[in-house]
N, C-alpha and C positions, 0 to 999 in steps of 0.2 A: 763384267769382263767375261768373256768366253772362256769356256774351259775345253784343251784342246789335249791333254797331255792322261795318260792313265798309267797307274802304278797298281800291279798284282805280286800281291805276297803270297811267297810257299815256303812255309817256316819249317820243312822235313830237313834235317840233316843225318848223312850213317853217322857222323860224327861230333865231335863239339871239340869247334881249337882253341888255344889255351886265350886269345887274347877279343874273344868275339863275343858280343854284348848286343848284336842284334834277337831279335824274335825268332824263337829256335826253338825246335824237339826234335827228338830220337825218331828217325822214318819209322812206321808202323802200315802198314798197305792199308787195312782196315778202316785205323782214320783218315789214312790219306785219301781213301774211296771218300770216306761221309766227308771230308772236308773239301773235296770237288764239290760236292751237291749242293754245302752252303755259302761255296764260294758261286758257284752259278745263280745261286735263289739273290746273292747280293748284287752280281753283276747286271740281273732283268731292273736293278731300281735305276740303271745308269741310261740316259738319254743314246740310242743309237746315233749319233749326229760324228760330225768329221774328224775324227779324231789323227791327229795328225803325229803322238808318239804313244807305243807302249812298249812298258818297261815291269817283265817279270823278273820278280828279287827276291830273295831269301836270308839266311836260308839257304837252300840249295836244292834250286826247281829241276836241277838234273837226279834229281835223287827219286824223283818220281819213275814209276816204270815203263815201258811203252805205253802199255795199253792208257795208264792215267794222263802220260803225254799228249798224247793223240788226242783223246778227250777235251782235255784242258784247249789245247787247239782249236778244236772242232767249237766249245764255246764260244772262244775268243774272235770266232771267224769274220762274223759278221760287223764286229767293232774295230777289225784289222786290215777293212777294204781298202782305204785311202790312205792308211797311213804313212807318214816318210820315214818312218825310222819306227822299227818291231824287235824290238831287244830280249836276249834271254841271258841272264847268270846262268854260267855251268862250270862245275869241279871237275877236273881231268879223269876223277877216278869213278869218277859216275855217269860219264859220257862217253857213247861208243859211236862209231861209222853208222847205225842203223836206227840210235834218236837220233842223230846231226842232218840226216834224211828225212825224219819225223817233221824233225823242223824246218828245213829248207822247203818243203812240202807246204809246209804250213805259211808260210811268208817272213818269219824270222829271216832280218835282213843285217842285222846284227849280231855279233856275238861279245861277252864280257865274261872273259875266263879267269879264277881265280887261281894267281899261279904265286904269287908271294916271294919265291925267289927260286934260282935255277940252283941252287947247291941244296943236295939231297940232305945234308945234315944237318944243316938250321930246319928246312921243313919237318923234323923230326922235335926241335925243341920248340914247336909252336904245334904241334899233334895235328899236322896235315902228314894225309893219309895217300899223297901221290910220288911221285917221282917225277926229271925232266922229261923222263924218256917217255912216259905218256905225256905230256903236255907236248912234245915236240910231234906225237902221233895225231894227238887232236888237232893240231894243226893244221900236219898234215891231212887229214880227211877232210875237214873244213874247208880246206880251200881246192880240192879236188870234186868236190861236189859243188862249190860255187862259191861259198862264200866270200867276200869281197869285203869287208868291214870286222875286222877281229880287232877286241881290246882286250888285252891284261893289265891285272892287276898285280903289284910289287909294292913290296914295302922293305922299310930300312926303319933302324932303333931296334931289331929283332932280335933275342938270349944269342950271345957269343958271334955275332954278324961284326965281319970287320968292314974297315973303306974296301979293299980288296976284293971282298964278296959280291960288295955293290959294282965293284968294276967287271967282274966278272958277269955279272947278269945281265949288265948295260950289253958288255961284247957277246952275247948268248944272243940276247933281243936284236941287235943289230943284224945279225944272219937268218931272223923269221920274218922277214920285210910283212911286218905289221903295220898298223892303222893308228892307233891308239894303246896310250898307255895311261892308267892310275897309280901314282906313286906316293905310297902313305908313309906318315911316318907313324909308329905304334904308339897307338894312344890307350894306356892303361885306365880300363873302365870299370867301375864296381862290379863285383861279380864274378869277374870273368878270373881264369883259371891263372893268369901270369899277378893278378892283384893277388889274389891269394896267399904265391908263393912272395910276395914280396921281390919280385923283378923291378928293377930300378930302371928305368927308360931315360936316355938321352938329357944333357943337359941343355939349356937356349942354347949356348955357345957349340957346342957337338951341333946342333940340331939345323943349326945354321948353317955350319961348314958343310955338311953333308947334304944338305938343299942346295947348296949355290954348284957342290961338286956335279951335283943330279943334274939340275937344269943345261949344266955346262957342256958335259956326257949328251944327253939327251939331244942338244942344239943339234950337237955334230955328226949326228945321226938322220937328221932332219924332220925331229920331234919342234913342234913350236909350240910352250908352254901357253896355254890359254883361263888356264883356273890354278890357282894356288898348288893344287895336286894333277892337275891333270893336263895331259900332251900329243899331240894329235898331227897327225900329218895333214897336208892343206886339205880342206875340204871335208873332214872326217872329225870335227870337232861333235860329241854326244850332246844331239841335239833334246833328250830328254833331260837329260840335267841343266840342260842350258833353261828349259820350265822355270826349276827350283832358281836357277841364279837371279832370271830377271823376276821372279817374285811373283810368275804369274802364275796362273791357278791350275789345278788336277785334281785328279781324283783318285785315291788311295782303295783300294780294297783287300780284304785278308786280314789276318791275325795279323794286331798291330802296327797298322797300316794307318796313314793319315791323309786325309784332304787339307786342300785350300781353296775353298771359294769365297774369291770377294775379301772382305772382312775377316771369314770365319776360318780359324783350323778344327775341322773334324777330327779326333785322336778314335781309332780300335781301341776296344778293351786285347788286351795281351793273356786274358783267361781260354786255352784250348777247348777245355773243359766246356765253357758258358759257349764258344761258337759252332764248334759242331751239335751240340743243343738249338743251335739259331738264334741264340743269342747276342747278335752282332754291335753289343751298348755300343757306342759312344759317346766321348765326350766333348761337348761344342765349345770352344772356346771364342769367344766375344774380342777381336784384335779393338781398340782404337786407332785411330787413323794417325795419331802422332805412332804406334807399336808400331803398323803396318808401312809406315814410311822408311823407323830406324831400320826393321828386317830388310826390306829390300835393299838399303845401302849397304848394310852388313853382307846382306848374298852377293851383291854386283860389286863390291869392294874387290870381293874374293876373283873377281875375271881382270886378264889384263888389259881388256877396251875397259873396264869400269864402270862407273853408272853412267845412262844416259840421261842428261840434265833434261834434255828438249821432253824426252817421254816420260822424265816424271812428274813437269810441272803440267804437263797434259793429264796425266794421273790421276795428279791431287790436287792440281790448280795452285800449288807451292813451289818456290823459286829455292831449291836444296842450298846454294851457296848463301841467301838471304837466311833462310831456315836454320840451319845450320853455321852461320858466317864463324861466330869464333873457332870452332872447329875447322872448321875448314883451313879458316888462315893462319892459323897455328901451325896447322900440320904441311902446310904451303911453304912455309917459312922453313920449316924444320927439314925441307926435301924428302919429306914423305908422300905427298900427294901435290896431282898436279892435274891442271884443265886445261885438254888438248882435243878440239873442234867440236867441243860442247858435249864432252864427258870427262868427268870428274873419275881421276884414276889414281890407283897407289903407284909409286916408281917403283922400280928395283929395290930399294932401301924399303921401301913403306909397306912392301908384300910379305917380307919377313917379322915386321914388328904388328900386325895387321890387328892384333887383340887390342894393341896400345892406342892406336888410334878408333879404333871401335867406342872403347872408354871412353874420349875426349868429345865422340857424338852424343853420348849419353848425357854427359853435365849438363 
């Protein structure tokens, strides 16, 4: 299979929020100089060929400075000729009028801005370090210099966030006629600063109500939900994560950063230490082809077209409703899933319980 999709990590953050569990360190200019150089020496082992999405993440790639910008850029130049979609994560309070130019310069056609929620005082109990009033400025310069493709990020289950908050934000977003939205709900992860203190996150029944209020909000807006979490005005659905959904392959680079080719998941080592050294281990994971089949239903579950049957029996030469039959028809019966012009998809009911039926493919 082709691999058409690239993922670059830059694990600099000025900060660490209380509920983030990805690949992260304290910005430092110094390593961030040596960790351009060994992210460069990683990106020459990658094929120049057509690469059709990339997607820089962190972390927080806006946390790098001009000059490391422009660099990072300037490597990436030649792997970002053709592509349709050139994304960059950026934090309000680390992005000014003069990178937004770096990058529009550079062919970033995308932007993915982490905003969490528009009420200054929950951003406080999750130790983000912005306010509306810049996110409503990066906006604003963003789309005065061109940009045409803005998504935010938002989340709910967040210390002391009511329904109210969340309606609030909805009618905030609705007056920045955006592109794209992420809306998570807080998933308390070992490590991270809200497990700690022992924050209690949302019950199924809370968790529900307030997804179905989302989506509802969201419609009427003229957000069309397309992934579990994610919502998109026509034509603007993020075509690199759509890679990850349908199961097909990339290429990961950076401090804990993973591929997929074929068969295999590539894992980084997540040691800062061992990679600016040039030490860039990984570890190769060996999928089976019954593994590599369940993930991809598991990822194309999560979309509301679903899996497409016709391409995955092209795949793996396996008939998914055969393969799977009792699964399947259980959950058919139950109106949780249902096969509409040769994709297998969750309903409305089936996209909320979605773990539950994951399970049933497993037996």
């Amino acid at each position: 299979m082709e691999t058409r999709s690239l993922y670059v990590h830059i694990p600099f953050c000025e900060s660490i929020c209380s509920y983030c569990d990805f690949c992260k360190v304290y910005y430092d200019q110094k390593q961030s100089d040596l960790y351009l150089q060994r992210l460069n020496e990683e990106l020459s082992q990658i094929e120049q060929h057509h690469l059709k999405t990339i997607y820089i993440g962190g972390g927080t790639p806006s946390a790098l400075n001009d000059e490391q910008l422009e660099k990072l850029m300037s490597m990436l130049k030649t792997y970002s000729l053709e592509v349709e979609e050139y994304c960059m994560e950026v934090n309000p309070e680390s992005m000014d009028y003069y990178k937004l130019k770096i990058l529009k310069k550079s062919g970033i056609n995308r932007l993915s801005i982490g905003v969490q929620t528009f009420q200054d005082h929950l951003l406080k109990e999750i130790d983000r370090h912005h306010n509306t009033t810049q996110v409503k400025n990066i906006i604003k310069y963003a789309k005065e210099i061109g940009f045409d493709n803005i998504s935010i990020d938002l989340m709910y289950g967040l210390p002391k966030q009511t329904k109210e908050d969340i309606k609030k934000d909805i009618e905030v977003l609705q007056t920045l006629n955006l592109q794209h939205v992420s809306y998570y709900s807080l998933i308390l992860e070992e490590g991270t600063i809200l497990k700690y203190k022992n924050y209690q996150p949302l019950d199924e029944e809370s968790e529900y109500q307030l997804t179905l209020f989302i989506d509802q909000e969201l419609e009427k807006i003229g957000f069309e939900k397309y992934e579990i979490s994610n919502y998109a005005k026509q034509g603007y659905q993020s075509k690199h994560n759509l890679t990850y959904w349908y199961y097909d392959n990339y290429y990961g680079i950076g401090l804990g950063a993973c591929s997929k080719i074929d068969g295999q998941i590539i894992e980084h080592s997540r040691s800062l230490t061992k990679y600016l050294n040039g030490d860039f281990k990984t570890t190769t994971i060996d999928e089976t082809k019954e593994e590599t089949m369940f993930n991809q239903i598991m990822m194309s579950l999560r979309l509301k077209e679903g899996l497409d049957l016709k391409k995955f029996k092209e795949r793996y030469q396996e008939d998914a409703c055969i393969l799977y039959k009792e699964a399947v028809t259980r959950n058919i019966e139950k109106g949780r899933l249902m096969i509409e012009n040769d994709y297998l998809k969750a309903t409305q009911e089936g996209q909320y319980v979605l773990n539950d039926i994951l399970i049933d493919f497993m037996k």
